[in-house]
N, C-alpha and C positions, 0 to 999 in steps of 0.2 A: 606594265612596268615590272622590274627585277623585285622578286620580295627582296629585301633590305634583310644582310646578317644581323644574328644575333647577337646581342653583346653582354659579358659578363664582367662587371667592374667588383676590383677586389679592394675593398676598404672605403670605409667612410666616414672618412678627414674630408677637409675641405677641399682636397682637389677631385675625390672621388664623388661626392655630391655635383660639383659644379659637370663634370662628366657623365652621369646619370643626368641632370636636368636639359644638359644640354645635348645631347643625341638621343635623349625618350621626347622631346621638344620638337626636331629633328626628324622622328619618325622610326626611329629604332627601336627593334624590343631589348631592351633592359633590362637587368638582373641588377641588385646591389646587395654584392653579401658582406656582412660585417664578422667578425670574431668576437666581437665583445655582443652580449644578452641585449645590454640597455643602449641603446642610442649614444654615441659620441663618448662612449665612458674613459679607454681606452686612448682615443684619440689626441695629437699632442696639440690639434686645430683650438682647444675648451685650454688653452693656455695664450692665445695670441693677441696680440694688445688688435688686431683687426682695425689696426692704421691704413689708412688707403695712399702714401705718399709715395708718390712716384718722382717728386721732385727733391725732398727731401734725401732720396735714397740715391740721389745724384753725387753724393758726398764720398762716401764709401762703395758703391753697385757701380759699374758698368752702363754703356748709353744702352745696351741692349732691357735692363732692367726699367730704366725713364720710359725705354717707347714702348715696352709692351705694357708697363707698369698704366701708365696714360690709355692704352682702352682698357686693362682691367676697371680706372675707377667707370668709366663708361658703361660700361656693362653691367656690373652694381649697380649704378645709377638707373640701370634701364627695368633691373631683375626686382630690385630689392627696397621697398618702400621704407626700408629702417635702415638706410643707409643715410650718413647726415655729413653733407658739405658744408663743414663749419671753415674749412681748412685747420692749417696745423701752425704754433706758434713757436718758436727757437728763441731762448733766450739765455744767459748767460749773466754770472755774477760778475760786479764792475773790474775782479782781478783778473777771470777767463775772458777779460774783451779778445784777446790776441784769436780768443778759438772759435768767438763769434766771424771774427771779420774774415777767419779760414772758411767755414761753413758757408760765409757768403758768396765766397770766390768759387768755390766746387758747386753751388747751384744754382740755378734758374729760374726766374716766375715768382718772384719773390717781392714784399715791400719790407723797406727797413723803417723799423719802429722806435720813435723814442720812449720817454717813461710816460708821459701822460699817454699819447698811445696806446701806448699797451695797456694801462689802466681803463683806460675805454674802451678796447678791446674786450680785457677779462676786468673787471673791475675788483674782484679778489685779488688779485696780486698788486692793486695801489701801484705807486711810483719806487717799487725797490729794485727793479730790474731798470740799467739806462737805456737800453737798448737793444732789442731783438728782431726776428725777421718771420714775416707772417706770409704764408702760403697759400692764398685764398681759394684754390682750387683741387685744395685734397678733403680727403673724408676717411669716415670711423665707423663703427658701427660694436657695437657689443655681439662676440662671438657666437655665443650658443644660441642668441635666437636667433641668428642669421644662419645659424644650421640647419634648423631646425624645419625655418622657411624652403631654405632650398630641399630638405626631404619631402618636405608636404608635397612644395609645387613637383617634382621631380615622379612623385609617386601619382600627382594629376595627372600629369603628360602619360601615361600609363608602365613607369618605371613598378618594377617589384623587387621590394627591400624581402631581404632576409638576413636578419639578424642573430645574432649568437653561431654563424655558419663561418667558420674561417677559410674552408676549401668550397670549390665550384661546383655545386651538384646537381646541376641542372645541364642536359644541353645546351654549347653552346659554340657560334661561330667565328669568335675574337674576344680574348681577355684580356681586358685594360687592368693593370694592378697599379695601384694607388695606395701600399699600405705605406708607404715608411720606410722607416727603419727596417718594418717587419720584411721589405725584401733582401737587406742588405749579406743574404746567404748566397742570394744569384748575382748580387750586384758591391764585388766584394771594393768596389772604388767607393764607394758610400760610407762616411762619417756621420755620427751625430755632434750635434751642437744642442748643447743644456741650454733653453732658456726660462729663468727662473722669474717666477714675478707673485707680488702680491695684491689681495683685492682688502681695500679700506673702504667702511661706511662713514660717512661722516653728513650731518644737515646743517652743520656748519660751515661749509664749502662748497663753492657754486663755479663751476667751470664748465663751459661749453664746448670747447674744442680741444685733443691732445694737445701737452706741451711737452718740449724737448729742453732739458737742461741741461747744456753742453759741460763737460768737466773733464781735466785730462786723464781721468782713470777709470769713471764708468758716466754714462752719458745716461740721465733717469727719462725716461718716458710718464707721465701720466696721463691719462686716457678716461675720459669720465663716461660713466654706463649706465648714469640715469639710476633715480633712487637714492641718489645721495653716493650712489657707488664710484669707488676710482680703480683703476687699475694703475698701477708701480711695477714699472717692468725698465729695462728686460737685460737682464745678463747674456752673457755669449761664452759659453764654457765650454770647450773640447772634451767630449763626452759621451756614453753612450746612455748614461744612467739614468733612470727618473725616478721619483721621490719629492719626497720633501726638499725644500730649500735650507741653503746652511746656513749657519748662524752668520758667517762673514757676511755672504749677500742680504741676507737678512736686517743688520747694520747697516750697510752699504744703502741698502734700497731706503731704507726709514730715512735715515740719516739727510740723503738727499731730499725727501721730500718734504721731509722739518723746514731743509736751506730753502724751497721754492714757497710755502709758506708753513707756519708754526700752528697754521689749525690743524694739520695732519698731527700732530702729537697728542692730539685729544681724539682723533678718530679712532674709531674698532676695525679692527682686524678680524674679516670673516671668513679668508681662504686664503690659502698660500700653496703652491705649487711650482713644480717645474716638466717640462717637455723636451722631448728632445728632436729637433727638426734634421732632417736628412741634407745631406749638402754632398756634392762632386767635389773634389780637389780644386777646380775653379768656381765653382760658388753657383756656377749655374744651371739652371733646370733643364731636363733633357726628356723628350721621346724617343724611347730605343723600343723598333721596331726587330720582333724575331719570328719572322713568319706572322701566324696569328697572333703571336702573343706579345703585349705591347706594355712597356714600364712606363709611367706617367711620375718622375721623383725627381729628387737633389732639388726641391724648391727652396729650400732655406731656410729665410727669417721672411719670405715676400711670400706664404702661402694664400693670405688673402687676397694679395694685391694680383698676383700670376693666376690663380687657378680659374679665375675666368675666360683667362684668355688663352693656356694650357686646352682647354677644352672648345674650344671655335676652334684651337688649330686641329686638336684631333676631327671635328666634325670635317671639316676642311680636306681633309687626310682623307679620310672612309667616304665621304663624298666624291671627291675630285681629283686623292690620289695627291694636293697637292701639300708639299713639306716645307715649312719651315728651316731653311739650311743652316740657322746660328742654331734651332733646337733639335733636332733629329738626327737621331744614328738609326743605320740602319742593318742587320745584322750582327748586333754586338750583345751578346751576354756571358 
């Protein structure tokens, strides 16, 4: 048999681990170099509410986002033992019905819930919501230790990390670059998108599964991460900048999560941040093949959801040559 190329992936976010795990898995020799010293520091993946809704994302995304989005949570489900099918709950206050009953028309695979419902559903939010829509087949997971997993397992399969290395220093036979933003000097159609979110503690609130609280000016995500912890996310800012979150979203994000319930006002604030996710001018993710050298980006706001499946196609690819026609260019940088 042909010894199999080398392979050098650049950056490691969540699409570049999934790409490491899955062609050192594969039979590939592996390289993963990172720029940043510590693990994921860098990274904009340690900001992502790591929603797994592919039906949910039927509302605003593209059908090409539903069907790949659909083996990503698969694939999760197959890789990742802290990935948790609770599904996802949409709900809306009784004057935003009009944007519940929109959300239900834009998607599929859904039950509609009244207030007791939903009360037995999440039993923290009681009967003050009339009516919302539950998706019993998506999932969540809290980001960092789902990185983290994927480095271990990634580095089983006999992947070699090296970290605090920004540039390739090793021999090697094909470069997957995975960093981001950090390419958007060769790939000058690449936008970032800020999205800002906060983490609250709270042992006063018990929620099992993301909720979505529809509203017509920012739409709050909460996302529970075990420990008492929630994530409050996620703004969508045209932007290239990371930092701190501002005082507006700041308000904005609390404020909502007071309206979904009022034990958040008592909760602590233990991290607040913002990332900035890569996006193409249409929103979607792309393989741009240039010779050896091969761009894995423009994931978006669906970096958990895609980058599973981002990486079966490149295995795909290097295997069999075969390409994905919605994701793949092929001589363009």
């Amino acid at each position: 048999m042909a010894e199999k190329p080398a392979i050098a992936i650049r950056g490691a976010g969540i699409v570049g681990l999934w790409q490491a795990l899955t062609l050192a898995r594969g039979g590939f020799p592996v390289t993963l170099y990172e720029a940043s010293p510590a693990p994921f520091a860098d990274a904009a993946s340690r900001y992502a509410g790591a929603m797994l809704a592919p039906r949910c994302e039927e509302e605003s995304a593209e059908p090409l986002v539903r069907r790949l989005g659909l083996r990503g949570v698969e694939l999760w489900q197959a890789a990742y033992p802290g990935t948790l099918t609770h599904g996802s709950l949409v709900i809306a206050h009784p004057r935003e019905r009009t944007l519940l009953e929109r959300f239900a028309k834009m998607t599929s695979a859904h039950e509609r819930l009244n207030a007791d419902e939903i009360a037995k559903l999440e039993p923290q939010l009681g009967t003050r919501f009339p009516a919302g829509l539950y998706f019993p087949d998506e999932a969540h997971m809290a980001p960092e230790p789902a990185m983290r997993f994927l480095l271990e397992e990634a580095q089983k399969a006999g992947a070699i990390f090296r970290p605090g290395e920004a540039e390739v220093s090793q021999p090697a036979d094909i470069t997957i670059d995975c960093r981001g933003m950090g390419a958007k000097a060769d790939l000058p159609e690449l936008r970032g998108v800020r999205g800002e979110r906060i983490i609250v503690k709270s042992d006063e609130i018990s929620l099992v599964r993301p909720l979505r609280l529809l509203h017509p000016r920012l739409s709050l995500y909460v996302v529970p991460r075990g420990n008492g912890e929630f994530m409050l996310g996620a703004t969508a800012i045209e932007s290239d900048e990371n930092g701190p979150i501002t005082v507006r979203s700041a308000l904005e994000l609390l404020s909502a999560a007071y309206a979904v319930d009022p034990a958040f006002g008592e909760a602590e604030i233990i991290a607040q941040g913002a990332g900035v996710r890569p996006a193409f001018p249409d929103n979607r993710p792309r393989i741009i093949s240039h010779g050896r050298y091969i761009y894995v980006n423009g994931i978006y706001r669906h970096g958990f959801l895609l980058a599973p499946v981002l990486a079966e196609l490149m295995l795909s690819y290097l295997q069999d040559g075969a390409a994905e026609p919605e994701i793949f260019v092929a001589d363009r940088c």
